[in-house]
C-alpha positions as CSV (number, residue, x, y, z in Angstrom):
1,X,154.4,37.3,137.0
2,X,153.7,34.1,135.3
3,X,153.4,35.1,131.2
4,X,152.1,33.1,128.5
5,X,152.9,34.2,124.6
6,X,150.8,32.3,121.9
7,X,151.8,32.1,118.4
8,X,155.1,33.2,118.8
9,X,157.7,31.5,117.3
10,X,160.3,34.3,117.7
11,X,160.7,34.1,121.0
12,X,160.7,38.4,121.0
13,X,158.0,39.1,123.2
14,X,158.8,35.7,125.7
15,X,162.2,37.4,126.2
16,X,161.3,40.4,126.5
17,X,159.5,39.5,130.0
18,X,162.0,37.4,130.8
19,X,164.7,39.9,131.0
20,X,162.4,41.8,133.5
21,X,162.5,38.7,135.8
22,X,159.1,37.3,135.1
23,X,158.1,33.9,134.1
24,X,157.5,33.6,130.3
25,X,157.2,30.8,128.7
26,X,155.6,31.1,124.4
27,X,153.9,28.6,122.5
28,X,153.3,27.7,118.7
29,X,153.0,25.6,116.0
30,X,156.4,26.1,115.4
31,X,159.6,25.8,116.8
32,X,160.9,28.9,118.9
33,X,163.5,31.0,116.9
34,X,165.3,31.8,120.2
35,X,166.4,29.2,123.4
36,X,163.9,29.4,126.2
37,X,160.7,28.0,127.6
38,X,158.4,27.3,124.0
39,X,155.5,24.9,123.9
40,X,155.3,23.7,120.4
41,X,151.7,22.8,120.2
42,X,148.1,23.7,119.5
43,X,147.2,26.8,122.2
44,X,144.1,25.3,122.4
45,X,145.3,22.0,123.9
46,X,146.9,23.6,127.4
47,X,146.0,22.2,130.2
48,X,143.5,23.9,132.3
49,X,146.2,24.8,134.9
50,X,148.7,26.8,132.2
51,X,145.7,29.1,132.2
52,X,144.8,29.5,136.2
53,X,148.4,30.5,136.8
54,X,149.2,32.6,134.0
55,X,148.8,36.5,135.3
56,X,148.9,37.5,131.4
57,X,148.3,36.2,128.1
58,X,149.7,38.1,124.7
59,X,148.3,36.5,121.9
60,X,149.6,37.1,118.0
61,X,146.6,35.2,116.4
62,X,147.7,34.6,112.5
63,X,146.6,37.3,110.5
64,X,146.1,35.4,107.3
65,X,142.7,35.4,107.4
66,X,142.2,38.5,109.1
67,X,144.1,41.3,107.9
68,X,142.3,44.1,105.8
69,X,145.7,44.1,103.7
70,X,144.3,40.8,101.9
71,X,140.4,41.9,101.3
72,X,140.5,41.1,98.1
73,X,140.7,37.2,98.7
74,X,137.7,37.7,101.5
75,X,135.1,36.4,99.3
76,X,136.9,32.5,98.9
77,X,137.8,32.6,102.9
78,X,134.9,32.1,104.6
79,X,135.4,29.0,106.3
80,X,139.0,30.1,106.9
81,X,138.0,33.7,108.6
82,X,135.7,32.0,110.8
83,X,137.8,29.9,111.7
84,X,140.4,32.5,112.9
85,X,138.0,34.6,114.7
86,X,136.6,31.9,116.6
87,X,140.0,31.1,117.7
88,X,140.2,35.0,118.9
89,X,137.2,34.7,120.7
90,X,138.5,31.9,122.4
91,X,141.4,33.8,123.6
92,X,139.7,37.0,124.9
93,X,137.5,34.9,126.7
94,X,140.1,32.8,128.7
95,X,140.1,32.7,132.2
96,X,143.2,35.2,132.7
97,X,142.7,38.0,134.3
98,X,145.0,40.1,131.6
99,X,145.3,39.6,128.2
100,X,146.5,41.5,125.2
101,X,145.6,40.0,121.4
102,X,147.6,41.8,118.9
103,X,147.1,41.8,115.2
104,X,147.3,44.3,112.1
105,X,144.5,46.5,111.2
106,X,141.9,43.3,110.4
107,X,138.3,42.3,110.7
108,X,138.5,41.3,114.1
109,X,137.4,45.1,114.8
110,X,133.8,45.3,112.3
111,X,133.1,41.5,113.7
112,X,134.2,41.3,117.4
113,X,135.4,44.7,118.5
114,X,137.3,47.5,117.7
115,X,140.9,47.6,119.3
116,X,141.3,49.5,122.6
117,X,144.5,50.8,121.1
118,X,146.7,51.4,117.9
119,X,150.7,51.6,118.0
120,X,153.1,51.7,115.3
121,X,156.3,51.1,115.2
122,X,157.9,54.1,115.3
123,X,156.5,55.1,118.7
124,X,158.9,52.3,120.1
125,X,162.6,53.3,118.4
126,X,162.0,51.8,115.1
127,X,161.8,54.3,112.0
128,X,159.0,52.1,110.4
129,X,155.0,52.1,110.0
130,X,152.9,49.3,110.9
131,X,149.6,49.9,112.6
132,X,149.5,47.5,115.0
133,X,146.1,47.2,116.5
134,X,145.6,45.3,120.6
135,X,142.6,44.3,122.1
136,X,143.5,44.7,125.7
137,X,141.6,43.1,128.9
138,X,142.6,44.1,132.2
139,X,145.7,46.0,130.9
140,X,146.9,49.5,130.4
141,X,147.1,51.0,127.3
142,X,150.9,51.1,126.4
143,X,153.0,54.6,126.9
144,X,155.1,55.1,123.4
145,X,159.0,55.2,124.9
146,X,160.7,56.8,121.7
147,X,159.2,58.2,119.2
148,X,161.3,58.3,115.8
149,X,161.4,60.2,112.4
150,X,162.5,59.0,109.2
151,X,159.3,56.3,108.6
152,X,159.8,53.6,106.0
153,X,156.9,50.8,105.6
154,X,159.5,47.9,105.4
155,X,156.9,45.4,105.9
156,X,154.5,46.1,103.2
157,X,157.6,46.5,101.0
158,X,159.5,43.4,101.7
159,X,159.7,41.3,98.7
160,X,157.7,37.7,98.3
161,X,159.1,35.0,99.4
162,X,158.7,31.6,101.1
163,X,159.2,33.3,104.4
164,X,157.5,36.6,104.0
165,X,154.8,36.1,106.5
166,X,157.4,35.2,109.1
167,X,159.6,38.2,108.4
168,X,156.3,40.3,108.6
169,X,154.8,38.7,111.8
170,X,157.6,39.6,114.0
171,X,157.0,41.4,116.5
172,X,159.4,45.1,117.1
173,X,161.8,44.4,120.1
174,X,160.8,48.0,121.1
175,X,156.9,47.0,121.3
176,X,157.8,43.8,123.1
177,X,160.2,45.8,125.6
178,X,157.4,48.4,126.3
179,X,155.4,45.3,126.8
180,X,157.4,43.8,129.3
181,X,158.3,46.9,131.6
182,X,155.3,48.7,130.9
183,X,152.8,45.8,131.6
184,X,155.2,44.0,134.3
185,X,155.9,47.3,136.5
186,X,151.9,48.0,136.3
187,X,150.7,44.5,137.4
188,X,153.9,44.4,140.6
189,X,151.8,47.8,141.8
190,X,148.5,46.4,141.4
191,X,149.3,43.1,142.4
192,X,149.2,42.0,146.2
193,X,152.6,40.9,147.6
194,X,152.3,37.0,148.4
């Protein structure tokens, strides 16, 4: 399966799929975190054929802009917000039969759509909380693999600092393994052998 992950500079998710055998290849602004295939460029500037072979897209849109958790500056972002949901109504409506846009709990749900599902950490081996909301498109909702106790909210507790928003933006490996077995073994059944 040929998998594209945009705005991933962690290279968590890209690996993830890789490990399963599948063709992942991430792309960002930013330089990738890990080796492996990473684009580092504008999303919006891949060629036409990136997006007629990919079987799968998982987007992690920047959340600036978006997440409830920074309401209070709504009112000054305007400009900024819709910029950020155009860019992820531009990804939903890619010509990929599969994709999966994953953000916190933000304003993409009151002015686009609500989520089709809600995970959190914890269902995926890690004793922490973040609601994690995905807007799914031809994809499964995902099965939780190992649900733990002892739930800390590390995120919205980490201290400022210049790279807070990277620390936070990470995705769990656990989410990004359930991706890549989940999604991977559920597209090999549905998908006609070439």
């Amino acid at each position: 399966m040929n998998v594209l992950v945009l705005c991933e500079f962690s290279g968590i998710v890209r690996e993830a799929f890789r490990v399963q055998g599948h063709e992942a290849v991430s792309c960002d602004l930013l330089p990738t975190e890990q080796s492996g295939l990473h684009l580092q460029m504008d999303a919006r500037t891949l060629s036409d054929y990136c997006w007629r072979t990919a079987d799968l897209v998982i987007a992690h849109p920047p959340c600036t802009h978006l997440a409830v958790s920074g309401a209070r500056y709504f009112a000054r972002k305007q400009s900024e917000q819709a910029e950020a949901l155009a860019f992820v109504r531009w990804i939903l409506e890619l010509p990929v039969p599969r994709i999966c846009v994953e953000n916190p709990v933000s304003i993409i749900s009151s002015r686009i759509r609500k989520p089709d599902q809600i995970i959190q950490p914890w269902q995926f081996g890690h004793a922490e909380t973040k609601a994690t909301c995905l807007w799914l498109k031809g994809l499964p909702r995902l099965t939780p693999t190992e649900i733990v106790t002892g739930r800390e909210e590390r995120c919205w507790r980490m201290a400022p600092s210049p790279d807070r928003w990277k620390n936070r933006s990470r995705t769990y490996i656990g989410i990004a393994q359930a991706m890549a077995s989940q999604w991977g073994e559920w597209v090999r059944e549905i998908r006609p052998v070439a």
